[in-house]
N, C-alpha and C positions, 0 to 999 in steps of 0.2 A: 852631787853635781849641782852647781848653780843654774838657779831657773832662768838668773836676769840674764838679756839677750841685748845686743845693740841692732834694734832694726830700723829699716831704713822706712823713711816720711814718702810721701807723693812730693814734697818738696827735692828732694836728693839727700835730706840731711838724718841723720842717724842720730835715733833717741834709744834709751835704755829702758825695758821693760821687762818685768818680771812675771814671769806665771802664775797665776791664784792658789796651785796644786790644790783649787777644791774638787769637791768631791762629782764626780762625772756623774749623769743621769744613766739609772741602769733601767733595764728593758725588766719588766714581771715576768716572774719564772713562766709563770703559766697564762699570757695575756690573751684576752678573751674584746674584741671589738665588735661596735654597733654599725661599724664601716666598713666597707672595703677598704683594703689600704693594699696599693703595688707601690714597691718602691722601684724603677727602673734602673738596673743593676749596670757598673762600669764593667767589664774586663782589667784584667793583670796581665801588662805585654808582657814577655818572655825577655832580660835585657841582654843574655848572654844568646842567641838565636843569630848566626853569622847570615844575617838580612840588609839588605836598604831601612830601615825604617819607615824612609818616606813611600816607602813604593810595594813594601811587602807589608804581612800579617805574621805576627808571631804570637802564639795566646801561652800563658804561666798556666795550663788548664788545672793543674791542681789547688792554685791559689784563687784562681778564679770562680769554682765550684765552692771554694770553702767562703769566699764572701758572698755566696747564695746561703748557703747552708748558715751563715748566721743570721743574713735575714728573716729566713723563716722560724729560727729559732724564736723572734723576737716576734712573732705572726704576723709579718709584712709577707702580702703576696712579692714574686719575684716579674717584672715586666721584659721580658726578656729581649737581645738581642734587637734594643731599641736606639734612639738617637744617644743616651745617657756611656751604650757600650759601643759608638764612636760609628753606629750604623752610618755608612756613607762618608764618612772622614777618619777611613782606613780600615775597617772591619769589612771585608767584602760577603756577596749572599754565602762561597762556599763555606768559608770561616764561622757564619754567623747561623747555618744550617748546624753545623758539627755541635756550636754552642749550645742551640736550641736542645739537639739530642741530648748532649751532655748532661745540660739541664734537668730535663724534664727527666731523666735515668735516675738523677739525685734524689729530684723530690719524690720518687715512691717512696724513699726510705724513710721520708718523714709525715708523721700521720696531718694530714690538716694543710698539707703545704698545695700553695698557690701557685700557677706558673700559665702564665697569656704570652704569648710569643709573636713577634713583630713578625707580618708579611708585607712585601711589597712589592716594587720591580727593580730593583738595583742593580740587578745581572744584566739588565737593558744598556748595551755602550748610546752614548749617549746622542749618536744620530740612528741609533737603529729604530726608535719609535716614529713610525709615519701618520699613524692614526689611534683612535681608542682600541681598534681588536688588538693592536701590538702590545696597550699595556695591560687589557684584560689577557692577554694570553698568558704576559709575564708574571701577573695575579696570579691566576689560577696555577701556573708552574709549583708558586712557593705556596700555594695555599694544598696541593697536594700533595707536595712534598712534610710541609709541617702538619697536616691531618693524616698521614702516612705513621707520623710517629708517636698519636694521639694527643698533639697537641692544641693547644683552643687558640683563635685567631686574635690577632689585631691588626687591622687593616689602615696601616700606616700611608701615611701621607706621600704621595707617589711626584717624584718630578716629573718623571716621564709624561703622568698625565696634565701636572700645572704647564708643561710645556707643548703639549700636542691640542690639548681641549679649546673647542671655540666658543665654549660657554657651557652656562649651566648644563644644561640636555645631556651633553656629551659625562658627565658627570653621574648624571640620573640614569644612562644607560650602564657606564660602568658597573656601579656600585652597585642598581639594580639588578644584573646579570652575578654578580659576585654572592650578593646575599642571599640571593634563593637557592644557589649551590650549597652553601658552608652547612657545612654536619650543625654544627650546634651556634647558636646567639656569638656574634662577634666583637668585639670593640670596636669603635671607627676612632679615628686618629686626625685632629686638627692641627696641624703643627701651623702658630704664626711665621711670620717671614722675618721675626727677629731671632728665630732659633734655626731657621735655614733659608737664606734671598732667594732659593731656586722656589721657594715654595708661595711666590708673591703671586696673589690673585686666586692661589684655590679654592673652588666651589664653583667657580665662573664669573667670580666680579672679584676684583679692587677694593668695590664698599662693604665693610665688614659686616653691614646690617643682611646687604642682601646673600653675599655669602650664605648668610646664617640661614637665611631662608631656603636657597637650596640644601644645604646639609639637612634641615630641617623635613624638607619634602622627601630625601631617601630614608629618613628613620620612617617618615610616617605612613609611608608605602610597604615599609617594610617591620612595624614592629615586633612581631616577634623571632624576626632572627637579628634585633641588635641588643647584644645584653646592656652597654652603654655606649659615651662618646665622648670620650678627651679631650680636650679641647686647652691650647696652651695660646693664649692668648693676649698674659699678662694684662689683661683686662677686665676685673672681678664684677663691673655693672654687666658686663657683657655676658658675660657666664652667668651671672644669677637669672637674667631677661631669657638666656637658651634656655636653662635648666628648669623656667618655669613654662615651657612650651612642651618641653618634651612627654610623648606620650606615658601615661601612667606605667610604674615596674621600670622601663628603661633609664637607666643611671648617666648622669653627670661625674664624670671621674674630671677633678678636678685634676690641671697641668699647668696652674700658676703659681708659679716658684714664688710671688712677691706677697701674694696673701691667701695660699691655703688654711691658714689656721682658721679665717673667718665664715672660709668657704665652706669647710669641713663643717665645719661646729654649724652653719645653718640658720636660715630666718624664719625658720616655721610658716614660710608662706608659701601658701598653692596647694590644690587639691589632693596630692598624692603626696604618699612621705619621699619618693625620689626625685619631687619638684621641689623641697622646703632645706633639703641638703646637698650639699656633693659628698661622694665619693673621692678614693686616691690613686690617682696614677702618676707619681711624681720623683725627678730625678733626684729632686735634695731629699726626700728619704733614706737614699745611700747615703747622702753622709750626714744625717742626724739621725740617725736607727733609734739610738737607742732613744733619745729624749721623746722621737716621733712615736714608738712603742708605749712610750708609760703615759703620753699626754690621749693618745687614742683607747688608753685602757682607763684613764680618768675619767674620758667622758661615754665609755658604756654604764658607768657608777654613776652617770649624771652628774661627775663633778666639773662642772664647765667652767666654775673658776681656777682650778687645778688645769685644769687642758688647755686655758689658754694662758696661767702664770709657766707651765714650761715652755712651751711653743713660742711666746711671743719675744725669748731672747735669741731664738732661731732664725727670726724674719729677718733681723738686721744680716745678718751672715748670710742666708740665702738670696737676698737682694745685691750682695754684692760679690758669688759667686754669679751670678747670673745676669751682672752688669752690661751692659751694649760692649762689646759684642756680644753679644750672648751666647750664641754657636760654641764660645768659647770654656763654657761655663764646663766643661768635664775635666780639664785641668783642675779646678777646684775640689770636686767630688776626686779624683784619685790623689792630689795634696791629702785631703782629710783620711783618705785611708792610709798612707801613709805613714804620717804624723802620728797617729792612733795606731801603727805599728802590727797592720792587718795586711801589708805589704810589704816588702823589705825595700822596695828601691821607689822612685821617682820617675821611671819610665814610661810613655806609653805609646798607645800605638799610632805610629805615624807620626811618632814625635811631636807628637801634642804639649808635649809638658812646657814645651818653648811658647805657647801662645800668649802666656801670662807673664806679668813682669814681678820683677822682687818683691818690690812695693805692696802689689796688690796681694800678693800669698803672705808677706809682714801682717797686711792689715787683714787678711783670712785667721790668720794666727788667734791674734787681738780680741776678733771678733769670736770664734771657737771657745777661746776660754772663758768670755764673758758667758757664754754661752751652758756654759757646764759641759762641753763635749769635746775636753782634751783627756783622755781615758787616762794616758799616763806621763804625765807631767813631766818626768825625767828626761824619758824616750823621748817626746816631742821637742824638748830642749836639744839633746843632744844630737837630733837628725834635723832642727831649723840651724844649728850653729854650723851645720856640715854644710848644709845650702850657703846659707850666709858667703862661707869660707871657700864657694867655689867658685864666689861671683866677685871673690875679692873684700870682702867685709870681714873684720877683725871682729869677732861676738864676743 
């Protein structure tokens, strides 16, 4: 089958491109890292499930499971059941409890495997929060619900509470009441407002500096039940300045998709080794596993120029799955499985796959192969010229 493809420009106009068919980055049989590393895992909607799309949940659970089960082959922790698997833009709390189960059932069978599962209040309709007990209650719902099934927390970014809170305090009392509850060390979860508007102003301020400061004040009241704190912020001065505050042992899980490589790999500065590094909790792991696998197994070898000559054809691709809008950026992550043929169809849930245009999954393509992370050349050929060909383009 011919590689060459006629895709289409940001312009309107269609150029001919051929695939490199070189050789894809593979994950080490046996990878062993210096990092934590969660990759936050999409969902496989179901496309044969007689549903609304826009309105219902339909999950592929078999396919679903098994693009866990390759993550952790490749020793990427699994982030479960987070914004990456469409939490709150169509995955609702019942669906995303079942996954959680599902999940965590998988990884016994694998020795070593990682699995942090998103809590929040989602299940809160969206005038039912009057004050903070409504969304500590809605907390602690799913925090006992997901510690019911042994699983370990991530205390995600709550609307309910960016919309009821009057400020910091209200914040300091939530999360203060939350964290002396939870069985074992938590994540906590920054999500900026370029990965979801509802989430504008959380901490208690607008100013992201002071923001920091409240978040900063619930780790330090509380360190040892926060094991770290994600923070997606798409702002690397910003997270290097948190991560050199945060109390000694308590981790920086890095959640910007624009420059994790450099975040990851670390400036050796500040007193403690979890102030001179970040950590990973990040959505484009799903879809660069395997490059993300071997460049994190290069630099437990201390080969730092290896880990950032793979990583760094990565950036251009993850920067522009994760383009303004950004919310939008899961389109992108299930293109790539796709593509790579770890999926059979293009669906997902709540018909997301409609959020991105030709144009930009062409130049997701482009970008992929440059990349080394088209696994199988033919397959991706023959399922972008099926795309192409439903949108009217002659490949």
């Amino acid at each position: 089958m011919s590689l060459t493809l006629n895709l289409p420009q940001p312009d309107g106009h269609l150029a001919r491109y051929t695939l490199s068919a070189r050789e894809a980055w593979g994950a080490p049989a046996e990878p062993a890292f210096n990092r934590i590393a969660y990759s936050a895992a999409h969902v496989v909607a179901d496309p044969l499930a007689p549903i609304d799309p826009w309105l219902q949940c339909a999950i592929d659970w078999d396919c679903t499971i098994a693009c866990r089960q390759r993550l952790w082959r490749m020793g990427l922790g699994v982030a479960e059941a987070m914004d990456t698997a469409q939490r709150g833009m169509g995955l609702d709390w019942p669906t995303s409890l079942e996954l959680i189960a599902r999940s965590l059932d998988a990884a016994r069978d694998v020795p070593g495997a990682r699995v942090a599962s998103g809590c929040g209040t989602d299940q809160l309709a969206p005038d039912a929060a009057h004050g903070v007990d409504d969304v500590i209650r809605a907390y602690e719902e799913q925090m006992a619900a997901i510690e019911k099934l042994g699983g370990r927390l991530i205390l995600m970014a709550s609307r309910a509470l960016a919309r009821v809170a009057r400020g910091p305090d209200d914040y300091l009392q939530v999360y203060g009441r939350l964290l002396r509850q939870a069985r074992e060390p938590v994540i906590l979860h920054w999500l900026g407002d370029m990965f979801d508007p509802a989430l504008a102003g959380y901490w208690g301020s607008a100013d992201v500096d002071r923001a920091m400061d409240t978040a900063l004040a619930v780790i330090g009241a509380n360190p040892a039940q926060v094991d770290g704190i994600k923070i997606s912020l798409l702002d690397k001065g910003r997270e290097i300045a948190m991560r050199r505050r945060l109390p000694p042992g308590v981790r920086m899980y890095t959640g910007d998709d624009f420059n994790y490589a450099e975040l990851i790999a670390g400036d050796g500065v500040g007193s403690a080794p979890t102030q001179r590094q970040s950590d990973a909790l990040l959505g484009i792991f799903d879809a660069i596993a395997p490059a993300a696998s071997a460049a994190l197994a290069a630099l437990a070898t201390h080969d730092r120029s290896r880990f950032h000559a793979i990583l760094a054809p990565t950036v251009p691709l993850s920067r522009h799955i994760f383009k303004a809008p950004t919310r939008f950026y899961k389109t992108g992550v299930v293109f790539m499985a796709w593509i790579n043929g770890h999926q059979d169809h293009f669906a997902m849930v709540g018909g997301q796959q409609s959020t991105r245009s030709l144009p930009h999954l062409a130049e997701l393509l482009r970008l992929a192969d440059e990349a080394g992370l088209i696994e199988q050349p033919e397959l991706a050929a023959r399922r972008m010229r099926h795309l192409l060909g439903l949108h009217g383009v002659d490949a």
